[in-house]
C-alpha positions as CSV (number, residue, x, y, z in Angstrom):
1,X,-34.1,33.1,32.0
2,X,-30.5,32.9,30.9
3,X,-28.8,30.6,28.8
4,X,-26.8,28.3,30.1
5,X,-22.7,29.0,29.7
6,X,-20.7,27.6,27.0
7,X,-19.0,24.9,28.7
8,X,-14.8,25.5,28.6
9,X,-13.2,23.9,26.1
10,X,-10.5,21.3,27.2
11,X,-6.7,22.7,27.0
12,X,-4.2,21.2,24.5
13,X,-0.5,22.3,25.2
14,X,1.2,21.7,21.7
15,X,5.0,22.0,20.8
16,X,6.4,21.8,17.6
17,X,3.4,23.5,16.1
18,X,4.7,25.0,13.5
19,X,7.0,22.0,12.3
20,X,5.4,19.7,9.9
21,X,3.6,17.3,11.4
22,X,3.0,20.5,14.6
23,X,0.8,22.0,11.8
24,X,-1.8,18.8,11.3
25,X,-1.7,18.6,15.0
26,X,-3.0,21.5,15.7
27,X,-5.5,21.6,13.1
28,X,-6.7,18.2,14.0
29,X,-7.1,19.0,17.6
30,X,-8.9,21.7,17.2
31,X,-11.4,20.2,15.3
32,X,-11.7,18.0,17.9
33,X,-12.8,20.6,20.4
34,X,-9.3,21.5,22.1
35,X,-8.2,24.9,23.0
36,X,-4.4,24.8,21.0
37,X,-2.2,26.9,23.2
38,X,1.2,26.5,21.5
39,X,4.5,26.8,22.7
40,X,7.7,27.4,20.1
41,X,11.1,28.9,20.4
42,X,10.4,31.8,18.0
43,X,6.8,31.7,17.8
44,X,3.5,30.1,19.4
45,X,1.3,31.6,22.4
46,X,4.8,31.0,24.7
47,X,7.5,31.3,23.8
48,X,10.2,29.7,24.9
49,X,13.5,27.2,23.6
50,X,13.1,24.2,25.7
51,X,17.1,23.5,24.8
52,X,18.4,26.3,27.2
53,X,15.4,27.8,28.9
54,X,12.4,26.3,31.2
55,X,8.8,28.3,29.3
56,X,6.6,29.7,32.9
57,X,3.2,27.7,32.0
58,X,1.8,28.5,36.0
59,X,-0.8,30.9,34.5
60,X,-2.5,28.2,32.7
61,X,-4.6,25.2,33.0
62,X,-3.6,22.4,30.5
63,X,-5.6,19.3,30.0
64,X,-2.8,17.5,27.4
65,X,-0.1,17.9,26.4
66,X,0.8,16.9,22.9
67,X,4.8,17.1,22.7
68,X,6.2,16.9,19.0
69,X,9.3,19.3,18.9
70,X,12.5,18.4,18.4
71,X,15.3,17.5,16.7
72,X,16.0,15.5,14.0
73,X,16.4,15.5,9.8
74,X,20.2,16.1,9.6
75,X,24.0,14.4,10.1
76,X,25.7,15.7,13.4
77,X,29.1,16.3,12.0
78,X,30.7,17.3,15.1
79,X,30.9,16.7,18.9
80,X,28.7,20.1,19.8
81,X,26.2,19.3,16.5
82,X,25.5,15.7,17.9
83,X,25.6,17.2,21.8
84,X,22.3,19.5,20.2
85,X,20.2,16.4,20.0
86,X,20.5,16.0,23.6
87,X,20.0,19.1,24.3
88,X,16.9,19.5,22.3
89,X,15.2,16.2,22.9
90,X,16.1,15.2,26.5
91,X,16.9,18.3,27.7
92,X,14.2,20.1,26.0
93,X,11.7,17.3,27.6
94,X,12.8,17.3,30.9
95,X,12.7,21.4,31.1
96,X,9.0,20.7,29.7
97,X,7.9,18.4,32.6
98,X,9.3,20.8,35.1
99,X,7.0,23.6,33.8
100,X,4.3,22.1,34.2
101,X,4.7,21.0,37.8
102,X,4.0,24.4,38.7
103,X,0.5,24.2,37.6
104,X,-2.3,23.3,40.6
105,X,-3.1,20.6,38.6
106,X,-1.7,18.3,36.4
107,X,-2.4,17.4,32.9
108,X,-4.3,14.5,32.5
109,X,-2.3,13.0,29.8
110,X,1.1,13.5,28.2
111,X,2.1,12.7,24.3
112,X,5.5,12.1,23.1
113,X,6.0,11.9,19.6
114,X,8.6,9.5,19.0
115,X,10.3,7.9,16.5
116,X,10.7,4.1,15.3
117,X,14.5,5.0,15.0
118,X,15.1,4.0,18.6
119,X,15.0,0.4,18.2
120,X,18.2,1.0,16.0
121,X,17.9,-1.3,13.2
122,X,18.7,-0.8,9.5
123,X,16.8,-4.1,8.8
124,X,13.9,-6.2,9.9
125,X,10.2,-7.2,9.3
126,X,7.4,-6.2,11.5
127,X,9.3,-5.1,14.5
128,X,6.9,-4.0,17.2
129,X,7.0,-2.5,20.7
130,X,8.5,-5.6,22.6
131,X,11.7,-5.2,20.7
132,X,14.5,-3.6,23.1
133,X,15.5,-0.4,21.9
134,X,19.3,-0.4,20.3
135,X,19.5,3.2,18.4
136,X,23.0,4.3,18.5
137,X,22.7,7.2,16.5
138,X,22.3,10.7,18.8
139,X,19.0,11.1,17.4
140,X,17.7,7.7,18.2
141,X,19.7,7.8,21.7
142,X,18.1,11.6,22.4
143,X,15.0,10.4,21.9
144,X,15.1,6.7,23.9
145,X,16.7,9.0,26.7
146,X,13.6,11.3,26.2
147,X,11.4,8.4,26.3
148,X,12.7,7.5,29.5
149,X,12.1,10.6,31.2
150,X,8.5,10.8,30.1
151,X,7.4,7.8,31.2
152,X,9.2,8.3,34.4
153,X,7.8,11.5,35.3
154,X,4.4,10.2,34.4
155,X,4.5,7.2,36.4
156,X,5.5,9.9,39.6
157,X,2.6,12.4,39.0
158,X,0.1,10.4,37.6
159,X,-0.1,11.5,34.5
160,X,-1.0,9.1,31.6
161,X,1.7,8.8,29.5
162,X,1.6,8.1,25.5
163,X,4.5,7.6,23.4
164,X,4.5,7.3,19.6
165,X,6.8,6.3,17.9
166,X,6.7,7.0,13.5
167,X,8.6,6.3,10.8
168,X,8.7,8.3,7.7
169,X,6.0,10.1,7.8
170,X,3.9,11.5,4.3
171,X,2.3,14.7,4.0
172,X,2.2,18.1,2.5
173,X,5.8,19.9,2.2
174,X,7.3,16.9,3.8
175,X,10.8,17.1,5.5
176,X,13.6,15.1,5.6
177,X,13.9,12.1,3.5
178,X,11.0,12.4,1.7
179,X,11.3,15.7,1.1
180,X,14.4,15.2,-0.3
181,X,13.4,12.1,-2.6
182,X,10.3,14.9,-3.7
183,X,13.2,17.5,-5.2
184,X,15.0,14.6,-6.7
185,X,12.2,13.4,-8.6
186,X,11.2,16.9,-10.0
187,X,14.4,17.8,-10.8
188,X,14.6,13.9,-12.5
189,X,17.8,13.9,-10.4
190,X,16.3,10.2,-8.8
191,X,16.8,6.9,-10.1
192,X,15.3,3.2,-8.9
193,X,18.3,0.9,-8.0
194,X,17.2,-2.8,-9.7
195,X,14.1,-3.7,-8.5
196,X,13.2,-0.9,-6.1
197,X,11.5,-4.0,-4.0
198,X,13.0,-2.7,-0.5
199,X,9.7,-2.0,1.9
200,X,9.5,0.7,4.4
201,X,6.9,1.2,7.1
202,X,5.5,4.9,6.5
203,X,2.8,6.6,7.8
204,X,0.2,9.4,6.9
205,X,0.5,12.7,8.8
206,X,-3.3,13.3,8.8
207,X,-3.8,10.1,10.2
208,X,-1.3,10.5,13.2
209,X,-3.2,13.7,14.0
210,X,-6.6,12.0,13.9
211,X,-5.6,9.2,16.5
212,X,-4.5,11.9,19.2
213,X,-7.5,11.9,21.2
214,X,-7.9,8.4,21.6
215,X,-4.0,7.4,22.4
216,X,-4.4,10.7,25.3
217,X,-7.5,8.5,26.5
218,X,-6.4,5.2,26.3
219,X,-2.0,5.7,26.7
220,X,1.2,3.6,25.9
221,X,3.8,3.0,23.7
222,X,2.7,2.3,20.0
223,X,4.2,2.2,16.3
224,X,2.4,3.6,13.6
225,X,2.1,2.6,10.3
226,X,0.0,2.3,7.4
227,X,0.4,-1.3,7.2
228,X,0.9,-1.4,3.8
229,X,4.6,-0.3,3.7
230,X,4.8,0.3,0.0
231,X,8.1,-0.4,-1.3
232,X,10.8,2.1,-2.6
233,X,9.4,1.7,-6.5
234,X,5.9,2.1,-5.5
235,X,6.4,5.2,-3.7
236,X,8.5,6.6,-6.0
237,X,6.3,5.7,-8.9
238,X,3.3,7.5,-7.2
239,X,5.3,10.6,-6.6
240,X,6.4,10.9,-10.1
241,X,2.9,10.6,-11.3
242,X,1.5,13.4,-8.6
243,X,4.0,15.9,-10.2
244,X,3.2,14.7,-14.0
245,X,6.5,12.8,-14.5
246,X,5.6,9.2,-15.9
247,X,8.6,6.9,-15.4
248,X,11.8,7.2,-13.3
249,X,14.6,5.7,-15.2
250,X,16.3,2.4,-13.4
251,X,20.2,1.8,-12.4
252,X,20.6,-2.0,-12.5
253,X,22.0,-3.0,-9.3
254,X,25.7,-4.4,-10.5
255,X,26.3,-0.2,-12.3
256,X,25.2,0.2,-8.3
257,X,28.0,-1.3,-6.9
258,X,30.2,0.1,-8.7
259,X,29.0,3.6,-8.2
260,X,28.7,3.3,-4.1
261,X,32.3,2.0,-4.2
262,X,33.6,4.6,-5.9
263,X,31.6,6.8,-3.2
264,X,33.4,5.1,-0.4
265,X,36.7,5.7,-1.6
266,X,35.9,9.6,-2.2
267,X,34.2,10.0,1.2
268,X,37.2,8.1,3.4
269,X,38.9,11.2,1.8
270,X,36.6,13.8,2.6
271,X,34.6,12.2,5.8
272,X,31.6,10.7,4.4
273,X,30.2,14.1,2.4
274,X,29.9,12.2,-1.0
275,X,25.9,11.3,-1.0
276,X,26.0,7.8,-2.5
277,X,28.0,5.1,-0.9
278,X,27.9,1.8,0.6
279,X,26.5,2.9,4.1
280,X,23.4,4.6,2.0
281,X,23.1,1.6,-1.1
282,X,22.4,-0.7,1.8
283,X,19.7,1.5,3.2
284,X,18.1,2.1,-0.2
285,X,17.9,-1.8,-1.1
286,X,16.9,-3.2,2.4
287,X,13.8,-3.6,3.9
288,X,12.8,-2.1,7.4
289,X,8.9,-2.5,9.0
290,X,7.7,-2.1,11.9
291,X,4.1,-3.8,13.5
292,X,1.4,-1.8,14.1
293,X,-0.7,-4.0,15.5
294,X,-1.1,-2.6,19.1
295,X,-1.9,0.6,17.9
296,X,-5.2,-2.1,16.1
297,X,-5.8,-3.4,19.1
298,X,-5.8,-0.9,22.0
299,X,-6.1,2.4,19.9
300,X,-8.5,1.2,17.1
301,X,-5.9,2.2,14.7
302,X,-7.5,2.5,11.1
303,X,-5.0,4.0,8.9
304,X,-5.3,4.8,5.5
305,X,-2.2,3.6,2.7
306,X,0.4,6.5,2.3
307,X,0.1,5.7,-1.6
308,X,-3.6,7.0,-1.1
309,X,-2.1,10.6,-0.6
310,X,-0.7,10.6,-3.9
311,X,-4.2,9.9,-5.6
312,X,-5.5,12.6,-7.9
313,X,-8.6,12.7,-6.1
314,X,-6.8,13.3,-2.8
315,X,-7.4,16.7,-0.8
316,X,-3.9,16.3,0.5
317,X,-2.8,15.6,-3.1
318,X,-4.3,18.9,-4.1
319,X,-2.3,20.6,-1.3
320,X,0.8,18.9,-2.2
321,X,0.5,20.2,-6.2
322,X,0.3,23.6,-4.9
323,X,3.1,23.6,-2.3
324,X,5.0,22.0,-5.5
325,X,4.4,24.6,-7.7
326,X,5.3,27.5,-5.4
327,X,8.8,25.4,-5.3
328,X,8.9,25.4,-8.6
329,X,7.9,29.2,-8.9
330,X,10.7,29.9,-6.1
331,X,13.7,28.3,-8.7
């Protein structure tokens, strides 16, 4: 008598895998029991750059699709550098959905990983889905125009669609901000600014990764956050004490001033290339969250506190210390 087959393994299309949140995507989904078939411009299973070039996915069958590349992390500083966001982003979406309409069938559900800068504002408390989306910025409009074409195309093939859009989002080797606010602090190059009491709505990678299956089963448009949204002292506080530094020194607001004044009169000389001005003073002291209560409600959204990856005890802290020191080793 023989055994009965293995039954196949559902298909996960993943881009962006090997970005930084790409890489606890695809570990998380294939703990989950997903086949990861990943698509990059320079590496993955196809490869293919979605900002000039359509990838040929008729050969396979593809169950999701979990869609995180894309641009974002820098300042355009030219007409052809902001042009790349659309490019990437929109372009790079829409070249994605046309692929896969050469498939027999259809995914059942399509992932965009978004971002919570589409709704455009430097300030605000709890700002959830309902909010209309005012991002000016080429990222933010790249990625509303992205957004757009998803949910479009889904609604046309009947596909469910799931957008997510994050804010600043924690993990090992982080990116952008954070990344940068991590070098700061180990080179003591970082400083509090008075009261450091500004919150920001954050979000663990881990736990983005975790919540895939359900938002491919349930769809929508969600924030996620951690709830908490520690503010700028607490976080910094618990990234000094991850890397064995015990205090940040403080800047009292007024010296503040001063400074980021001095910064705008250097940068309408040189085009904004000073880092510390008005424009980025503002940003440091003001608060910005957004509500993650839909996710709650319709997802089961459970996250954990961002200040929890910092915790000695934390796998993920472990993993951090050991990314650090090879930085350190690298200098």
């Amino acid at each position: 008598m023989s055994a009965n087959p293995s039954p196949i393994p559902p298909t996960a299309l993943l881009t962006g895998h090997n970005g930084f949140l790409g890489k606890y995507l695809a570990r998380s989904l294939t703990e989950t029991g997903y086949r990861v078939l990943t698509l990059g411009r320079t590496e993955g299973d196809i490869r293919s750059d979605l900002a000039i070039q359509q990838p040929d996915l008729s050969g396979y069958a593809i169950n999701l699709v979990v869609h995180a590349a894309g641009k974002a992390h820098s300042l355009p500083r030219s007409a052809e550098e902001s042009q790349a966001f659309f490019q990437v982003n929109r372009d790079g979406t829409r070249r994605l959905l046309q692929a896969l309409e050469s498939q027999k069938k259809r995914p059942d559900a399509f992932i965009l990983i978004s971002t919570v800068a589409v709704y455009g504002g430097e300030t605000g408390d709890n700002i959830s889905e309902e909010v209309a989306l005012g991002g000016k910025t080429p990222y933010a409009e790249s990625k509303i125009q992205a957004e757009e074409v998803v949910q479009t195309w889904c609604a046309q093939q009947g596909v469910r669609c799931c957008i997510l859009r994050l804010p600043l989002i924690v993990g090992a080797e982080a990116p952008g901000n954070l990344g940068k606010m991590e070098r700061a602090i180990r080179h003591r190059r970082y400083v509090h600014i008075g009261a450091g009491s500004a919150r920001r709505s954050m979000v663990r990678a881990d736990d983005v990764a975790r919540m895939i299956p359900k938002a491919a089963l349930t769809g929508g448009i969600y924030n996620l956050t951690d709830g908490v949204h520690p503010s700028v002292r607490e976080l910094g506080d618990a990234m000094a004490r991850q890397i064995g530094q015990r205090t940040i020194p403080t800047v009292p607001i007024r010296f503040a001033k001063i400074l980021a004044r001095l910064g705008d009169g250097i940068n309408g000389m040189i085009g904004r290339k000073f880092p510390f001005d008005s424009i980025t003073l503002a940003k440091m002291t003001s608060s910005l969250t957004f509500s993650d209560q839909l996710a709650r409600e319709k997802l089961g959204w459970k996250p954990r506190s961002v200040l929890s990856f910092f915790a000695p005890d934390s796998d993920e802290n472990h993993n951090f210390i050991q990314a650090s020191a090879k930085k350190r080793e690298a200098f």
